[in-house]
N, C-alpha and C positions, 0 to 999 in steps of 0.2 A: 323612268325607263320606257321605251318605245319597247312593240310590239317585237320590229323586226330583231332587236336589243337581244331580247328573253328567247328569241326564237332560237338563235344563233348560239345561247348559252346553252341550253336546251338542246342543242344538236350535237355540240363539239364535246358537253358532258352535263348532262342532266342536275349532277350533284352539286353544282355550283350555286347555283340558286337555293338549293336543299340546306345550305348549312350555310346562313348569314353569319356574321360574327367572327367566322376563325377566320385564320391566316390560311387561305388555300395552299399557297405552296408551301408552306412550313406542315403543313397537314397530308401534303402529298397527293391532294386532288387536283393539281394543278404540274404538270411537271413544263420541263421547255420546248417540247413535242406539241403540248396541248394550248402554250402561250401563242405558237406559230400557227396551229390552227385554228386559233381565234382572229388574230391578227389577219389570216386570210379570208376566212369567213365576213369578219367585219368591212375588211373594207370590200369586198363585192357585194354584202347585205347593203350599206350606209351607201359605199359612193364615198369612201374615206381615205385619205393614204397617213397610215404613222409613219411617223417620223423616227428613224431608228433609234435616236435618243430619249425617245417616247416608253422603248422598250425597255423596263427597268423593272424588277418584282415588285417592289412595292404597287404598280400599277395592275398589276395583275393578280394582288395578294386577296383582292375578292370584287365580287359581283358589283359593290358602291367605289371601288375604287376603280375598278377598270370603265364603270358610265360615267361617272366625272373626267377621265381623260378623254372617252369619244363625245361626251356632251363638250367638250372643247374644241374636236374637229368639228361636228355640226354646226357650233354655234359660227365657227370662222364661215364656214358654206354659206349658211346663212346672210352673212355679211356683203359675202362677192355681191 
């Protein structure tokens, strides 16, 4: 996870990084308010755009699942 990554979890809701392991939004630390303010955070942190098909809870359902989908925009970045 990059810096700017943690920073961004850390901004839009501290607790996300706080509790590895559960399902955030099954847990309720994650609602669809907090999925769009990450989604906007990221991509002006990164320099990302998701793809709305991208947006799906499972990608959101915690901290290793949501940097495996932007380690997939980055890596594309990377590529150009």
């Amino acid at each position: 996870m990059t810096q700017e990554f943690i920073d961004v979890l850390n901004k839009v809701n501290p607790e996300i990084l706080d509790n590895p392991g559960i399902d955030l939004i099954e847990e309720g630390l994650v609602d669809s308010l907090c999925v769009m303010d990450l989604i906007d955070e990221l991509e002006m942190a990164l320099g990302i755009d998701f793809d709305p098909y991208d947006v799906m809870p499972e990608n959101f359902a915690s901290a290793e699942a949501l940097w495996e989908l932007v380690s997939r925009y980055l890596g594309a970045l990377a590529e150009l």
